[in-house]
C-alpha positions as a Markdown table, in Angstrom:
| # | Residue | x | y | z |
|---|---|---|---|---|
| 1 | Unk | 61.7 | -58.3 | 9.6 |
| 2 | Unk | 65.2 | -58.5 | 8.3 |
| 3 | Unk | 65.7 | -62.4 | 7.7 |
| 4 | Unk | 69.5 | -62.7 | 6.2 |
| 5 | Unk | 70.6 | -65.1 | 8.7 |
| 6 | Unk | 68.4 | -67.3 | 8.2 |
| 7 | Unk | 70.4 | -68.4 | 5.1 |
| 8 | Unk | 72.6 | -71.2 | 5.7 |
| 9 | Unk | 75.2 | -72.1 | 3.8 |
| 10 | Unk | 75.4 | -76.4 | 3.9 |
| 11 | Unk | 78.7 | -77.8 | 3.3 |
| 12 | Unk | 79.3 | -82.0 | 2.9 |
| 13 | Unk | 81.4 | -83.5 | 5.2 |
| 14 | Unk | 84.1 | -84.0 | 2.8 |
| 15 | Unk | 84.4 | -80.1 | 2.4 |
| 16 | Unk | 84.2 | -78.7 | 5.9 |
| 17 | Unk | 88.2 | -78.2 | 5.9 |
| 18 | Unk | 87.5 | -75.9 | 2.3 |
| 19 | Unk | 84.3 | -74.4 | 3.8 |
| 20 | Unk | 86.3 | -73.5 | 7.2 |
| 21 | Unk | 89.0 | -71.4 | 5.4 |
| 22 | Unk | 86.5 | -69.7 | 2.6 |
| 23 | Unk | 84.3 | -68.6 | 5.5 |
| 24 | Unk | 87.2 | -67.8 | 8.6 |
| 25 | Unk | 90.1 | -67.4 | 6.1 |
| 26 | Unk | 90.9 | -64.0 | 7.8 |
| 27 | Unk | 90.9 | -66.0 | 11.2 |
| 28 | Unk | 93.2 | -68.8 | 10.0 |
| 29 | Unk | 95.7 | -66.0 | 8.7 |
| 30 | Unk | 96.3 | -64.2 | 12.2 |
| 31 | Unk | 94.8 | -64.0 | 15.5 |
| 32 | Unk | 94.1 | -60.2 | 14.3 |
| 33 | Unk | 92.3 | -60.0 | 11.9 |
| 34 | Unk | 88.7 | -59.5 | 11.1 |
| 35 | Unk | 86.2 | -62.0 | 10.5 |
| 36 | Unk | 84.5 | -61.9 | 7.2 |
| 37 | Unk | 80.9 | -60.6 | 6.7 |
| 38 | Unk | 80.2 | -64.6 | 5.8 |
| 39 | Unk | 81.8 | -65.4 | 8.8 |
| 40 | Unk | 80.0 | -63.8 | 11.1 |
| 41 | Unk | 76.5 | -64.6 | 9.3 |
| 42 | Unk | 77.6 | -68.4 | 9.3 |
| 43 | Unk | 78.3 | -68.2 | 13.1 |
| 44 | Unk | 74.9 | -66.4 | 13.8 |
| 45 | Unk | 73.3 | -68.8 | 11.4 |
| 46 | Unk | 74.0 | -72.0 | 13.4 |
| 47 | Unk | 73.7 | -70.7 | 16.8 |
| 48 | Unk | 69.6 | -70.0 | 15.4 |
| 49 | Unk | 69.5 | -73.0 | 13.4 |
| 50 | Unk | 70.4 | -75.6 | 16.7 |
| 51 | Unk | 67.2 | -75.1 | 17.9 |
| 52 | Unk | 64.0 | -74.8 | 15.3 |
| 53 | Unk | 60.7 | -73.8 | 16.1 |
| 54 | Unk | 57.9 | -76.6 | 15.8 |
| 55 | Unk | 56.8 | -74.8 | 12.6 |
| 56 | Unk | 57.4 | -72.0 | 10.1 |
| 57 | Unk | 57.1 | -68.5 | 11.5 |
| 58 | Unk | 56.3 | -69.5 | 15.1 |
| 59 | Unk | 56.2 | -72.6 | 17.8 |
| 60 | Unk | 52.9 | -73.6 | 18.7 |
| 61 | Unk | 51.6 | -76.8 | 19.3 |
| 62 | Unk | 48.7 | -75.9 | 20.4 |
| 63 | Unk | 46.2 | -73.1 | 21.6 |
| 64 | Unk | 43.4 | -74.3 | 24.4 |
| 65 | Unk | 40.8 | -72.5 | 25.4 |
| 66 | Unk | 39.3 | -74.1 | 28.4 |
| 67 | Unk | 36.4 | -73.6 | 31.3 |
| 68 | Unk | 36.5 | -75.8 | 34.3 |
| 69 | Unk | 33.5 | -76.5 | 36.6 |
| 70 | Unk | 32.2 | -78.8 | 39.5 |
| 71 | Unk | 30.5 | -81.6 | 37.7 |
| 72 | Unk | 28.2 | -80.3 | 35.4 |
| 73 | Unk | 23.9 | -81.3 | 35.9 |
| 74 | Unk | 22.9 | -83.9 | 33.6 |
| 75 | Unk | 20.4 | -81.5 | 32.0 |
| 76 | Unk | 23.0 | -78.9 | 31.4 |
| 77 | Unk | 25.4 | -81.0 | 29.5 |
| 78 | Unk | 22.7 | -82.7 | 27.5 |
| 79 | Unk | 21.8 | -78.8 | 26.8 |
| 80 | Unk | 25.6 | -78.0 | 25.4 |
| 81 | Unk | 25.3 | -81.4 | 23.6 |
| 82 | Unk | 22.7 | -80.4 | 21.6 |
| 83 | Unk | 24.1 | -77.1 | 20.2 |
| 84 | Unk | 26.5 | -79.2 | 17.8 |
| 85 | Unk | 24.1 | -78.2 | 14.8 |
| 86 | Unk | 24.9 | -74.9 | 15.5 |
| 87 | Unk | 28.6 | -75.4 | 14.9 |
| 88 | Unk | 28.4 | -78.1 | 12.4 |
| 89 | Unk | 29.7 | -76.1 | 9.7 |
| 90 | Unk | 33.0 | -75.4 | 11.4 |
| 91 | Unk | 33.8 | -78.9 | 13.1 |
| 92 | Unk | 31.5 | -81.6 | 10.8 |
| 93 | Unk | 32.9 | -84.5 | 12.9 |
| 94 | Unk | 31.1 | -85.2 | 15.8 |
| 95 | Unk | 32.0 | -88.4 | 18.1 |
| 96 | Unk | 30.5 | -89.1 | 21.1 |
| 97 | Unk | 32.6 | -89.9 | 24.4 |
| 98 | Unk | 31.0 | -91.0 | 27.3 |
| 99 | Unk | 32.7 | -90.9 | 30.6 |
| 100 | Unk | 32.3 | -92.2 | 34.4 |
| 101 | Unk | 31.5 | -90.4 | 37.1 |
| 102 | Unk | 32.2 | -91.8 | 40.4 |
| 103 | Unk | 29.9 | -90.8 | 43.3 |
| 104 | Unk | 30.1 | -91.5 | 47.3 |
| 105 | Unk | 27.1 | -92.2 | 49.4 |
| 106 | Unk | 26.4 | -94.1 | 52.8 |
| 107 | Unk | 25.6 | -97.2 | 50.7 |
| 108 | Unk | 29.7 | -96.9 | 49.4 |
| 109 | Unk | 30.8 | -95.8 | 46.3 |
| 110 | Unk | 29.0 | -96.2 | 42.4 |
| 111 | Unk | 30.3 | -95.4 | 38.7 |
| 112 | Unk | 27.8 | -94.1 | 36.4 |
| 113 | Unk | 28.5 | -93.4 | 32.9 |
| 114 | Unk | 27.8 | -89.7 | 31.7 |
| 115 | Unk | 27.6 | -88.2 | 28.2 |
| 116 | Unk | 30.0 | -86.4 | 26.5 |
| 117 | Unk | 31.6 | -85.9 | 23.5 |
| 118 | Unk | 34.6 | -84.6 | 20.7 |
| 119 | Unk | 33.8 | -82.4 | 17.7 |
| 120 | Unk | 36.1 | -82.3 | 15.1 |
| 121 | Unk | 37.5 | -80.2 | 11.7 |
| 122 | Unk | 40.5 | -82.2 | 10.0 |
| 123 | Unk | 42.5 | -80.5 | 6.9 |
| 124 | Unk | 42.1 | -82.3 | 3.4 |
| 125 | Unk | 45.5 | -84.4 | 4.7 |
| 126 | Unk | 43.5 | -85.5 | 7.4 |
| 127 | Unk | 45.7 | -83.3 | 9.8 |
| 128 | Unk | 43.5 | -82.5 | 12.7 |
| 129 | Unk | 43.2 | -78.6 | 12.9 |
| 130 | Unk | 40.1 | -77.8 | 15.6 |
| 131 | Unk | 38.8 | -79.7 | 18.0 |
| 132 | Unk | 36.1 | -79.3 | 20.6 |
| 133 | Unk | 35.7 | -81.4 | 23.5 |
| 134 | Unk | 33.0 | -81.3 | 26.4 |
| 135 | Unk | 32.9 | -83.5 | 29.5 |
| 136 | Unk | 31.1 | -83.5 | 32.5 |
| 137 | Unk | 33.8 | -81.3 | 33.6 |
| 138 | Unk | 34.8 | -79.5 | 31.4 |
| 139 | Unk | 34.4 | -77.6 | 28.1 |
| 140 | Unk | 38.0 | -77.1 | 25.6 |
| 141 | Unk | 38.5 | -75.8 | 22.5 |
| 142 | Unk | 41.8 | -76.7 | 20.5 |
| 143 | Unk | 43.6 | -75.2 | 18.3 |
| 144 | Unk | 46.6 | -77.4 | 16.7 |
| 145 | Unk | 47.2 | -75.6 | 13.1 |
| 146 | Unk | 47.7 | -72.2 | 14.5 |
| 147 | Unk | 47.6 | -69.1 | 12.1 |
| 148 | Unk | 47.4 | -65.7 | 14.3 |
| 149 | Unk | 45.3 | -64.7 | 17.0 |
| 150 | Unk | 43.1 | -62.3 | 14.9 |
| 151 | Unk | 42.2 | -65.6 | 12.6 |
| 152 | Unk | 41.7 | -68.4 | 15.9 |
| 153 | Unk | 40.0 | -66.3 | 18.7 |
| 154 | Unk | 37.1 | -65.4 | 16.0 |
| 155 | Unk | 36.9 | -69.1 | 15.5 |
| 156 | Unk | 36.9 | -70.5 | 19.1 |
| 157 | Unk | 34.6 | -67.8 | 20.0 |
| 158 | Unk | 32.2 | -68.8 | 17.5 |
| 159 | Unk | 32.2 | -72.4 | 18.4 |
| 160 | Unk | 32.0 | -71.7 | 22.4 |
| 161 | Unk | 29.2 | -68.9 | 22.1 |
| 162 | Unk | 26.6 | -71.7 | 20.7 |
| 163 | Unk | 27.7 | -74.3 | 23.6 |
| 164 | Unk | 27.3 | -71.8 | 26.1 |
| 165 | Unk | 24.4 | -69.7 | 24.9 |
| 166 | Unk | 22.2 | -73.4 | 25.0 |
| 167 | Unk | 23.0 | -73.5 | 28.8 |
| 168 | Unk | 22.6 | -69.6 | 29.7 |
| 169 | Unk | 19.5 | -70.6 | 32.1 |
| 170 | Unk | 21.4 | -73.5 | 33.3 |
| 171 | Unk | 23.6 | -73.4 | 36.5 |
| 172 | Unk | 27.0 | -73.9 | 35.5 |
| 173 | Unk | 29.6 | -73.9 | 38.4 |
| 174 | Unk | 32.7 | -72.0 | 36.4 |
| 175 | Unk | 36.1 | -72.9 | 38.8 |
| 176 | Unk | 38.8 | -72.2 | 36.2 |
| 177 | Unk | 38.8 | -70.4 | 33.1 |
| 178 | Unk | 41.5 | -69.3 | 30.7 |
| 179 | Unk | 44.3 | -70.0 | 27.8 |
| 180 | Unk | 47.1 | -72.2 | 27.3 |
| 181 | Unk | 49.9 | -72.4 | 24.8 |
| 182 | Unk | 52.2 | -74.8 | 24.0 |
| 183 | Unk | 55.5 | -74.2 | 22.4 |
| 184 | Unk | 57.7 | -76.3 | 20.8 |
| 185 | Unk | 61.4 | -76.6 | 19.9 |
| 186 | Unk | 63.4 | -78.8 | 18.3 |
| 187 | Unk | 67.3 | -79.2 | 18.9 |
| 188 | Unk | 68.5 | -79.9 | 15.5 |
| 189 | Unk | 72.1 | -80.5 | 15.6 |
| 190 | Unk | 75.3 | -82.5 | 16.9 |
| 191 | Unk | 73.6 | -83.5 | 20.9 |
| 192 | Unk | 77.3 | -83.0 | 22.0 |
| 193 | Unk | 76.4 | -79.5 | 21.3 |
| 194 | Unk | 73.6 | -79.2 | 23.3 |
| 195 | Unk | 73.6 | -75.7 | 24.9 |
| 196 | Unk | 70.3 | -74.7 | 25.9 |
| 197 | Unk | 71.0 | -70.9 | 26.1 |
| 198 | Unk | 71.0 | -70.7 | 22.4 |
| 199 | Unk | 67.4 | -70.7 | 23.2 |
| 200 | Unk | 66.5 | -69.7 | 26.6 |
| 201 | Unk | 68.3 | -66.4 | 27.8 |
| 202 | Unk | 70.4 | -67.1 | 31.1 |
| 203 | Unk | 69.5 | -65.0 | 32.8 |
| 204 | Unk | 65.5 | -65.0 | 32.2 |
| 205 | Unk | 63.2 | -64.5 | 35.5 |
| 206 | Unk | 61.3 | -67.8 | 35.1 |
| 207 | Unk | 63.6 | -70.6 | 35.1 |
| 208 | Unk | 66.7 | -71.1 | 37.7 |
| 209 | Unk | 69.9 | -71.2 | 36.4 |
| 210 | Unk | 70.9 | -74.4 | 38.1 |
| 211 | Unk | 68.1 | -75.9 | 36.4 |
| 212 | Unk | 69.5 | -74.7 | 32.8 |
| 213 | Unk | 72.6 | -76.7 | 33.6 |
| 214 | Unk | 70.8 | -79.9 | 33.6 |
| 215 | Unk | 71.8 | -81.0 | 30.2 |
| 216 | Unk | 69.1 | -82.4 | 27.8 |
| 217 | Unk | 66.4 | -83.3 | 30.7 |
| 218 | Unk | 64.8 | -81.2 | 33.1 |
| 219 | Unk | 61.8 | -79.5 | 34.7 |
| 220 | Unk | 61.0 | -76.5 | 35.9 |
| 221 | Unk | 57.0 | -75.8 | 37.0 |
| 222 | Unk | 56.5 | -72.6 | 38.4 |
| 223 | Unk | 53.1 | -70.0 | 39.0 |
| 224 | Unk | 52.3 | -67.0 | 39.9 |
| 225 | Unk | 49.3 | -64.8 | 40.2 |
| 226 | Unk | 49.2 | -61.0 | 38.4 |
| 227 | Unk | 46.8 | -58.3 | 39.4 |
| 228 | Unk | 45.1 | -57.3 | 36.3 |
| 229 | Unk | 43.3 | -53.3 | 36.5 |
| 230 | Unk | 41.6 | -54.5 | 33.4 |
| 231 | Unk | 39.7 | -57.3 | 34.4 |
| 232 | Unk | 39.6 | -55.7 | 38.3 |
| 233 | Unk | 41.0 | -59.1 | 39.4 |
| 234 | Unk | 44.4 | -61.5 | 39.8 |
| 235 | Unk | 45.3 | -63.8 | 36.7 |
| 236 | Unk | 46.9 | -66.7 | 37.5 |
| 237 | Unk | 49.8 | -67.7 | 35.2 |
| 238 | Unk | 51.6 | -71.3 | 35.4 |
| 239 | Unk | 54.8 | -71.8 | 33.3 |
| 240 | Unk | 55.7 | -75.3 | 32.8 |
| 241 | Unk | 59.1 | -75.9 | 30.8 |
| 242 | Unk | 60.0 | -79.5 | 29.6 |
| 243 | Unk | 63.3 | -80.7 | 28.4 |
| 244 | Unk | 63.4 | -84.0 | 27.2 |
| 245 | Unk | 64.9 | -86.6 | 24.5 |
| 246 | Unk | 62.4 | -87.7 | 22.1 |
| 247 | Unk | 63.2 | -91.5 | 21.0 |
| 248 | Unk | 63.9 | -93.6 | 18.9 |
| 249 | Unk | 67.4 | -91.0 | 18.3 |
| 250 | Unk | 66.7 | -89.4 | 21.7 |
| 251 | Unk | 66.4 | -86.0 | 20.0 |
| 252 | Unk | 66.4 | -83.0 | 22.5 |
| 253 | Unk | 63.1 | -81.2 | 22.7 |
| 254 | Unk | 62.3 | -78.7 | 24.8 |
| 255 | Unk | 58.5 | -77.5 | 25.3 |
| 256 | Unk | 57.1 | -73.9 | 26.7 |
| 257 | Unk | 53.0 | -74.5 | 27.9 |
| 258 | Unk | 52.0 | -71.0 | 29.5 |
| 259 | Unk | 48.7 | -70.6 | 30.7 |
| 260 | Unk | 46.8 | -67.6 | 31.7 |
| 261 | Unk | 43.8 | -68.1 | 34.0 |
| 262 | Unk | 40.9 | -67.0 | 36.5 |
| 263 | Unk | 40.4 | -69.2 | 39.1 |
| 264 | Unk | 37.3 | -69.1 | 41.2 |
| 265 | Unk | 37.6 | -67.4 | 45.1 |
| 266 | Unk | 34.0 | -67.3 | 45.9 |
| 267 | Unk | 30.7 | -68.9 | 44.7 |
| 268 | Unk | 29.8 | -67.3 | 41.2 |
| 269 | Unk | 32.5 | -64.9 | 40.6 |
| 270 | Unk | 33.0 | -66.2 | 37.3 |
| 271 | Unk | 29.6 | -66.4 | 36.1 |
| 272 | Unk | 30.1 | -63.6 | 33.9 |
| 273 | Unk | 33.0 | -65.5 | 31.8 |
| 274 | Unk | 30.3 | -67.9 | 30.3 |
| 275 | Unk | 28.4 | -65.3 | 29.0 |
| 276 | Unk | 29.0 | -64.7 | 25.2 |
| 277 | Unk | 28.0 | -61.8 | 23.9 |
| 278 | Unk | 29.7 | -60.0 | 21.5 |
| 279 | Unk | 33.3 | -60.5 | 20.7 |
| 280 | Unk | 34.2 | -57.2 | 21.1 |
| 281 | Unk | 33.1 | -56.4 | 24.7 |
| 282 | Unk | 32.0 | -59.8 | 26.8 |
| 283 | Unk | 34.3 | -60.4 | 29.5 |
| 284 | Unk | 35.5 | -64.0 | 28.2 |
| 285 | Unk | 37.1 | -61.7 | 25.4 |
| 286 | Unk | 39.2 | -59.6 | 27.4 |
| 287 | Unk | 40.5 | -62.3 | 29.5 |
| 288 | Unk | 41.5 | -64.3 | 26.4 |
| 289 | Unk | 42.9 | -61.4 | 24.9 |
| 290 | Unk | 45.2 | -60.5 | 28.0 |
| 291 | Unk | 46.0 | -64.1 | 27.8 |
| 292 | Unk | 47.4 | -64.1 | 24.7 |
| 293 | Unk | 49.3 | -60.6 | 25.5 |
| 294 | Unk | 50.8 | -62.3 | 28.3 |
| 295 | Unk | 51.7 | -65.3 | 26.8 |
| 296 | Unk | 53.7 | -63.0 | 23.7 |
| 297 | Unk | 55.3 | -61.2 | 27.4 |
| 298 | Unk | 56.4 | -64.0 | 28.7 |
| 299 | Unk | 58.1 | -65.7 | 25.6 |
| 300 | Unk | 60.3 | -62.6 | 25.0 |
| 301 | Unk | 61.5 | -62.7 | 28.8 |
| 302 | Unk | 62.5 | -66.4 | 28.5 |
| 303 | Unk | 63.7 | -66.8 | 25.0 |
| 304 | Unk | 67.0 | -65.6 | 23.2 |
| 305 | Unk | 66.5 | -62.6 | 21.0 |
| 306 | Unk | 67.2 | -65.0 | 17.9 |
| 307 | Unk | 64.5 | -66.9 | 18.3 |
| 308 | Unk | 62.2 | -64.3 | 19.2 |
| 309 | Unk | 62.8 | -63.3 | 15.5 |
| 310 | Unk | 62.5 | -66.0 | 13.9 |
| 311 | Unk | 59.0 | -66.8 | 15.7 |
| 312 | Unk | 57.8 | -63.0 | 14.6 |
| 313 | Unk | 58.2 | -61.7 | 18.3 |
| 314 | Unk | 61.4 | -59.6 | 17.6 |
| 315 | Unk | 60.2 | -56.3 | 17.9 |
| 316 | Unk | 56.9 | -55.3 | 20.9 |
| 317 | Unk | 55.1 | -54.2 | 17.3 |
């Protein structure tokens, strides 16, 4: 990856008129002439440099691998509870976190408090890297210091097979199932020069162009459902872009969360996505990977060619 524009040349205030004619001085002597080689890298330099990735080589916030279900039995949870020894080595914190359940019945309504519970790895900085969380709903695993998908999947995957392996004999009504991203970018310069196509392309397929012209705030939530040969079914895929101003200097920010997903049609036609394995061949594998494939798709039809560099997505290699 060829990363010369990456250098910026900084220049104080009190030298921008000095700076302007050492890097367009071929500009400011007739309309003309040719811009200098430092010229032109200066001007590609800060159109990349308005907006910066969330951190050094890419933009993710976070990674989260998640299976929905109907409320899970008592027993079942209790059953995923007590695998934590089995992944004590890779998230050593383990909190507890109870929540409510509300249930209707011909007497009226009742709240009953169900187990549940966060487990958690933190760097030596105290930075919170993994994190596991099961409910009576739902079992997540996040990912918030990402690295690269061959380092995290092997990691997720070896804290989700334990949880699920404890309940393989239990039902377990699997609704939703899948991987979500979330990218982030900061706007870095002057907000009078706010121009969101220096990293979104204008003419992307995801996001109208009417809704680009909203200045430093807008929404746009969209989804859509892809047939996949692989997996012999349709993947569902919800795109949710965020532009907002961060206080306390209302900084613009702008956020990317993808997901890729199975949802449920019919009664047990995900059962086989709670089944771990092997990570080579079991079918929650080859969703998650086509997840992440569509994920690194997706970013390259919405994002400037720029930034696709700078976040190591420049090139389909």
């Amino acid at each position: 990856m060829n990363f010369q524009y990456r250098q910026t040349t900084v220049w104080p205030d009190r030298c921008v008129p000095i700076a302007a004619r050492l890097l367009h001085g071929d500009k400011m002597r007739g309309s003309h002439a040719r811009a200098s080689p430092l010229s032109m890298i200066f001007e590609r330099t800060t159109e990349t440099r308005m907006f910066e990735p969330l951190n050094k080589g890419h933009a993710i916030s976070e990674a989260i691998f998640f299976f929905e279900f109907e409320n899970v039995p008592a027993n079942t949870l209790n059953a995923m509870l007590k695998s934590y020894p089995r992944v004590a080595e890779i998230l050593p914190r383990n909190e507890e976190m109870p929540g409510m359940v509300f249930e209707q019945s011909s007497a009226g309504f009742s709240m009953n408090q169900v187990p549940g519970a966060e487990w958690k790895h933190f760097k030596p900085d105290g930075y919170l890297d993994w994190l596991a969380r099961l409910t009576t709903n739902s079992v997540s695993v996040h990912c918030t210091d990402y690295t690269r998908w061959s380092e995290v999947w092997p990691i997720a995957y070896d804290i989700l097979g334990p949880i699920f392996r404890a309940c393989d004999d239990h039902p377990l009504p699997l609704v939703n199932v899948g991987l979500r991203y979330i990218d982030r970018f900061d706007f870095n310069g002057d907000p009078a020069d706010y121009d969101v196509s220096m990293l979104i392309r204008p003419d992307n397929p995801h996001i109208a162009p009417q809704v680009l012209r909203g200045g430093t705030r807008w929404h746009n939530y969209t989804g859509w459902f892809e047939p996949s040969e692989h997996l012999k079914i349709a993947v569902l895929q919800q795109l949710n872009v965020d532009a907002v101003e961060q206080p306390p200097k209302n900084l613009p920010i702008v956020s990317i969360t993808h997901a890729s997903l199975l949802r449920r049609q019919r009664p047990g036609q995900l059962d086989d996505y709670r089944r771990f394995t092997h990570i080579n061949d079991s079918p929650v594998s080859k969703l998650m990977e086509l997840a992440h494939d569509n994920n690194q798709k997706l970013l390259r039809e919405v994002l400037t060619d720029n930034m696709l560099q700078r976040i190591g997505l420049g090139s389909e290699e």
